[in-house]
mmCIF file of the C-alpha atoms, coordinates in Angstrom:
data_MODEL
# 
_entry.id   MODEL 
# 
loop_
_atom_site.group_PDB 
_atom_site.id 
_atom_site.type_symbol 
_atom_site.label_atom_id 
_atom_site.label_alt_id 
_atom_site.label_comp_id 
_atom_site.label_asym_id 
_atom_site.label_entity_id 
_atom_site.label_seq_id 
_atom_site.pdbx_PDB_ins_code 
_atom_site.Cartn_x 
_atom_site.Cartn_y 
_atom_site.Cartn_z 
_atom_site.occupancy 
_atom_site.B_iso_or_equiv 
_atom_site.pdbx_formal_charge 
_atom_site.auth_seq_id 
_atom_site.auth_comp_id 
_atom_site.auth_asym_id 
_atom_site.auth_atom_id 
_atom_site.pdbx_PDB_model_num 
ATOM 1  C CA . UNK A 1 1  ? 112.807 109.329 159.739 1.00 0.00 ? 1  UNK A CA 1 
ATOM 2  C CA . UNK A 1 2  ? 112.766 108.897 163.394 1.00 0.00 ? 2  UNK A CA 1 
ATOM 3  C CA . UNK A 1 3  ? 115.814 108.494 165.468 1.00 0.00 ? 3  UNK A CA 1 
ATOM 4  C CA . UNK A 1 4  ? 116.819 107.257 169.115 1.00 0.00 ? 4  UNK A CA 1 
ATOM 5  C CA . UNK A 1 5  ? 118.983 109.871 170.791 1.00 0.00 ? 5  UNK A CA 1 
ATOM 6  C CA . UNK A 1 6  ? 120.992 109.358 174.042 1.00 0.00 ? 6  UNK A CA 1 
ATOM 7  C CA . UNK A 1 7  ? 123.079 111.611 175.840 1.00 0.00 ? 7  UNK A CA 1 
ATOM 8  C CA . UNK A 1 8  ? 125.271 111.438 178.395 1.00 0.00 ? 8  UNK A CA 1 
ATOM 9  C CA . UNK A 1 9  ? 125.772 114.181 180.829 1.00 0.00 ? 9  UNK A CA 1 
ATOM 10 C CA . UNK A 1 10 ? 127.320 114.977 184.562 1.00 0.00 ? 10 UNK A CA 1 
ATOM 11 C CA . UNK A 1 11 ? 126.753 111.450 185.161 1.00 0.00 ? 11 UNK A CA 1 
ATOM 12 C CA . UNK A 1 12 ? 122.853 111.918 183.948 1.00 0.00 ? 12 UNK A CA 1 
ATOM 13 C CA . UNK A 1 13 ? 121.721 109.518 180.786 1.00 0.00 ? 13 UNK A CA 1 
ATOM 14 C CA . UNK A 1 14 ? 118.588 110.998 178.744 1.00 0.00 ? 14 UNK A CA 1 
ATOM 15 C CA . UNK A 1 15 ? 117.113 108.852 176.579 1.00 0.00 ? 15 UNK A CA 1 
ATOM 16 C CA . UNK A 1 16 ? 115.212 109.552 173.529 1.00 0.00 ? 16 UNK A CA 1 
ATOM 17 C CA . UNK A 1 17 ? 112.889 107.673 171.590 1.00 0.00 ? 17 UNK A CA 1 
ATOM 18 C CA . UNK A 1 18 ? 109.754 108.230 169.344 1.00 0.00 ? 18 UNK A CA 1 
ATOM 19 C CA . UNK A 1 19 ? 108.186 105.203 170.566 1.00 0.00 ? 19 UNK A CA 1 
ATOM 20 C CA . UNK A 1 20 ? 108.383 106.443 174.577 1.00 0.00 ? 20 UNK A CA 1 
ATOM 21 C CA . UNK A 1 21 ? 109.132 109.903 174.273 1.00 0.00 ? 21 UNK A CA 1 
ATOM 22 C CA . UNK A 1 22 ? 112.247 110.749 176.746 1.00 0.00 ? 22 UNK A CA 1 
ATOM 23 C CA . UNK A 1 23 ? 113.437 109.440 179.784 1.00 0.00 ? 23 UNK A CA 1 
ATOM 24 C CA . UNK A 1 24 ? 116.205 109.782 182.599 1.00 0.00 ? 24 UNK A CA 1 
ATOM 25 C CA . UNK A 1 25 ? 117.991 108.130 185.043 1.00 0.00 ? 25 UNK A CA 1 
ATOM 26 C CA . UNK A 1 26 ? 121.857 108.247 186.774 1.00 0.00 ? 26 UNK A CA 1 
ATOM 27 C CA . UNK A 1 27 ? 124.723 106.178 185.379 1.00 0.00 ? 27 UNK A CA 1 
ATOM 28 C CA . UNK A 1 28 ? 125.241 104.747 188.943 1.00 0.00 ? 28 UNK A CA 1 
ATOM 29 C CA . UNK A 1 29 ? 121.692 103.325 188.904 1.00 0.00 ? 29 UNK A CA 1 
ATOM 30 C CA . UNK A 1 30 ? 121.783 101.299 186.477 1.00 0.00 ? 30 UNK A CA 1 
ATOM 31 C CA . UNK A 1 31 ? 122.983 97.077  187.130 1.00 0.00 ? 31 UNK A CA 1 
ATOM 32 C CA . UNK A 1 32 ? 125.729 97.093  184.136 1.00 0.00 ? 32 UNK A CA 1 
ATOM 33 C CA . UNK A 1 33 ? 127.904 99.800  185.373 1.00 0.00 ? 33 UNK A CA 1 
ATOM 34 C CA . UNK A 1 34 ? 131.023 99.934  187.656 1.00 0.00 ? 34 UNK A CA 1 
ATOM 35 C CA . UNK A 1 35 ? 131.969 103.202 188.919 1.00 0.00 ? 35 UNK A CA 1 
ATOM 36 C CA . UNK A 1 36 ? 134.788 101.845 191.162 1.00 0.00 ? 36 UNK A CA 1 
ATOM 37 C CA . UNK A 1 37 ? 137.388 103.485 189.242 1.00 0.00 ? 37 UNK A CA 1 
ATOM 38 C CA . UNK A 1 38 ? 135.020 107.130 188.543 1.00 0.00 ? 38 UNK A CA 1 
ATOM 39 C CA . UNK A 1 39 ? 137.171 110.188 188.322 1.00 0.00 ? 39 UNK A CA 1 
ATOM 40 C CA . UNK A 1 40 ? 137.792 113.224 186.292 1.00 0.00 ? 40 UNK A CA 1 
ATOM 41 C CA . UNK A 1 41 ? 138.270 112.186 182.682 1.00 0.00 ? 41 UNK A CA 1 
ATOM 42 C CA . UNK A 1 42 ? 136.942 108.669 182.787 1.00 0.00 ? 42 UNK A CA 1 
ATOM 43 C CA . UNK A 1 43 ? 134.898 107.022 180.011 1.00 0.00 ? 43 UNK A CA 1 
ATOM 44 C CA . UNK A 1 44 ? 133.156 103.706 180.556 1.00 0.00 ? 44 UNK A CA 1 
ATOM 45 C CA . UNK A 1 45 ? 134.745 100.809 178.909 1.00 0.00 ? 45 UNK A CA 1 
ATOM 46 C CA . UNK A 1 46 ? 133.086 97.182  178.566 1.00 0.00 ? 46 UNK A CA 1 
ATOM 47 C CA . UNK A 1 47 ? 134.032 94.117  180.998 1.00 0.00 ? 47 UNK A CA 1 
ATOM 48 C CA . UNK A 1 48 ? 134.002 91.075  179.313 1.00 0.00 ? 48 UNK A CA 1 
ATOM 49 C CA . UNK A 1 49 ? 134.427 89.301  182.401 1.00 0.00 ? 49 UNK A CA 1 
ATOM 50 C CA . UNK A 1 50 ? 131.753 91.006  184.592 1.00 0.00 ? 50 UNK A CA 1 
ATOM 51 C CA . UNK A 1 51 ? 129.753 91.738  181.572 1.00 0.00 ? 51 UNK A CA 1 
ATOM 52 C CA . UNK A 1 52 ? 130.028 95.298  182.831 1.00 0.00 ? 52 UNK A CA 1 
ATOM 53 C CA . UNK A 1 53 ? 130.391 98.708  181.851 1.00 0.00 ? 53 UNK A CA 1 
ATOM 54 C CA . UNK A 1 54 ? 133.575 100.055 184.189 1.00 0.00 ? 54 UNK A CA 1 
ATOM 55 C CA . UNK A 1 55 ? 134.685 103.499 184.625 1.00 0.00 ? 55 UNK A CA 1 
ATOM 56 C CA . UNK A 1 56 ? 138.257 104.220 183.630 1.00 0.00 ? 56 UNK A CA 1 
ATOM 57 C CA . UNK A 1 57 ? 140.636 106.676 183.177 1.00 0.00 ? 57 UNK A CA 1 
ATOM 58 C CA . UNK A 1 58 ? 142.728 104.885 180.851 1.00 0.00 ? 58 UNK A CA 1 
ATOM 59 C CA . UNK A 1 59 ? 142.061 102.474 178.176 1.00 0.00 ? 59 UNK A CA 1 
ATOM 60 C CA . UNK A 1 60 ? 142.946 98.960  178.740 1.00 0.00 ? 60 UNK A CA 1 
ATOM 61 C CA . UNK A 1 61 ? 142.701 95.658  176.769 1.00 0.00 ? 61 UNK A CA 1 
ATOM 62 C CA . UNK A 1 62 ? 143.515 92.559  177.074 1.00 0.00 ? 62 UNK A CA 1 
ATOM 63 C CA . UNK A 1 63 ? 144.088 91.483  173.796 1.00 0.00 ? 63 UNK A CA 1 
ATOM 64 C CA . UNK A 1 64 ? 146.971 94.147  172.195 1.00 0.00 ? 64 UNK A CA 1 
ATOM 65 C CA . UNK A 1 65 ? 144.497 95.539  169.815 1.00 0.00 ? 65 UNK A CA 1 
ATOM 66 C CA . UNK A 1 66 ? 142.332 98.098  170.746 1.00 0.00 ? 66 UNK A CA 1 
ATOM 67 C CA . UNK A 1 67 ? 139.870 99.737  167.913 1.00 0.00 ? 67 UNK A CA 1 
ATOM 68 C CA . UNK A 1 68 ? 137.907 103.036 168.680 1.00 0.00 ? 68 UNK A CA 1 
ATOM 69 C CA . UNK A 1 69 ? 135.244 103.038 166.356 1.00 0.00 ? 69 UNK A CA 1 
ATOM 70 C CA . UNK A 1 70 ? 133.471 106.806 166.931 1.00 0.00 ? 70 UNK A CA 1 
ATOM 71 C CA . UNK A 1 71 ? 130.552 105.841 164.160 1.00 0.00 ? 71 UNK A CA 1 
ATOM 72 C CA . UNK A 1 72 ? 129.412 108.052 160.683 1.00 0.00 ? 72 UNK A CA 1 
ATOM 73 C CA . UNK A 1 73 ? 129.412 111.718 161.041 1.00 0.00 ? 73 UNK A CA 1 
# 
């Protein structure tokens, strides 16, 4: 069975498929992501409103629910 792989690291994403073998590129290059709020700890949390990715170093919501799904290990 083949499987996609991606990993993040120092800010570096590699990018793994069997279709196109890998490939690289910086979080900060790519259109979806605000790094405004970058720093030490931060994960990237989606925007509804700028249909963004954005940087954080806390976890926000708007709602009063917030569900952290980590997947099947």
């Amino acid at each position: 069975m083949s499987v996609n792989k991606l990993f993040v690291t120092s800010g570096l994403v590699t990018v793994t498929t069997p279709s196109i073998g890998t490939t690289s590129t910086s979080v900060s290059a790519l259109g979806d992501v605000d790094l405004s709020e970058l720093g030490d700890g931060a994960v990237l949390q989606w925007n509804n409103n700028t249909k963004k990715w954005t940087s954080r170093t806390e976890i926000k919501t708007d709602t009063g629910e917030l569900i952290l799904n980590a997947g099947f290990y």
